[in-house]
N, C-alpha and C positions, 0 to 999 in steps of 0.2 A: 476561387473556391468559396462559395458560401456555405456556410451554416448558420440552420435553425437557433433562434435564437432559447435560449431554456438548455438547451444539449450540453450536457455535463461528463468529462471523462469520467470512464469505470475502469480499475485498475486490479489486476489480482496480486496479492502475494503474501510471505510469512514472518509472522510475527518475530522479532528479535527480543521486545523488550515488552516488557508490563510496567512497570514501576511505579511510572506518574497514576496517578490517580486520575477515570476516566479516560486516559489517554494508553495508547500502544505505539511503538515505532515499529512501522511495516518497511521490509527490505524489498523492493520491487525488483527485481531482473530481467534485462533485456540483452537480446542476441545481436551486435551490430555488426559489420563488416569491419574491420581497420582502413581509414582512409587510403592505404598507400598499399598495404601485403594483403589484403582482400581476406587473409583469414576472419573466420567468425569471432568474434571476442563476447565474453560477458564485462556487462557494465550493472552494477550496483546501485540502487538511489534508496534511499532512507528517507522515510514521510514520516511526520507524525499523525495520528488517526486519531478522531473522537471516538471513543468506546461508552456509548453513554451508562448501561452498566456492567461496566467492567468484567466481562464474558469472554473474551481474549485470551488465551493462553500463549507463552512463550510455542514457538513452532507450530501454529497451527496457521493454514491457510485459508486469508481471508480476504474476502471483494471487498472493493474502498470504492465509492463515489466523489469526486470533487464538489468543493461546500465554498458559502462563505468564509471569507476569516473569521474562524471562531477564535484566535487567541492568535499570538505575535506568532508564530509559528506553523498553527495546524490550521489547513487548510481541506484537509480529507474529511469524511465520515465513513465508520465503518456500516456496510449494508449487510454483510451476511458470513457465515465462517462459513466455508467450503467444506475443510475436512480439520477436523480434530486431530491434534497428536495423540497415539498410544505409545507410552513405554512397552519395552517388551521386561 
């Protein structure tokens, strides 16, 4: 299997955390089978995201591109919010 070289994962998903400054933790979700009971399972991964400015809101859904290391940790960049959380 080859790939292009340049071709960088693009990831969707929702924000958990603001805190750090410029940065977001994005909860990514994926639907896998279980090795053995073939039921579908949710699996969880927690990224951290450069937000450069901090435009991010807790719950709202947003595209992540993979980046260099930008710091011991975040490896993401965010590209775009999907959809805004509205309170009701």
């Amino acid at each position: 299997m080859s790939t292009e070289r340049g071709s960088r994962k693009v990831r969707t998903g929702r924000v958990v955390s603001n805190k750090p400054d410029k940065t977001v933790i994005v909860a990514i979700e994926r639907r896998v089978p279980h090795p053995v009971y073939h039921k579908i399972i949710k699996t969880t991964k927690k990224i951290s995201v450069h937000d450069e400015k901090n435009e991010a809101n807790i719950n709202d859904t947003v595209k992540v591109m993979e980046t260099r290391p930008l710091s011991k940790t975040k490896r993401w960049r965010l590209i775009e919010i999907v959809k805004r959380f509205e309170e009701a």
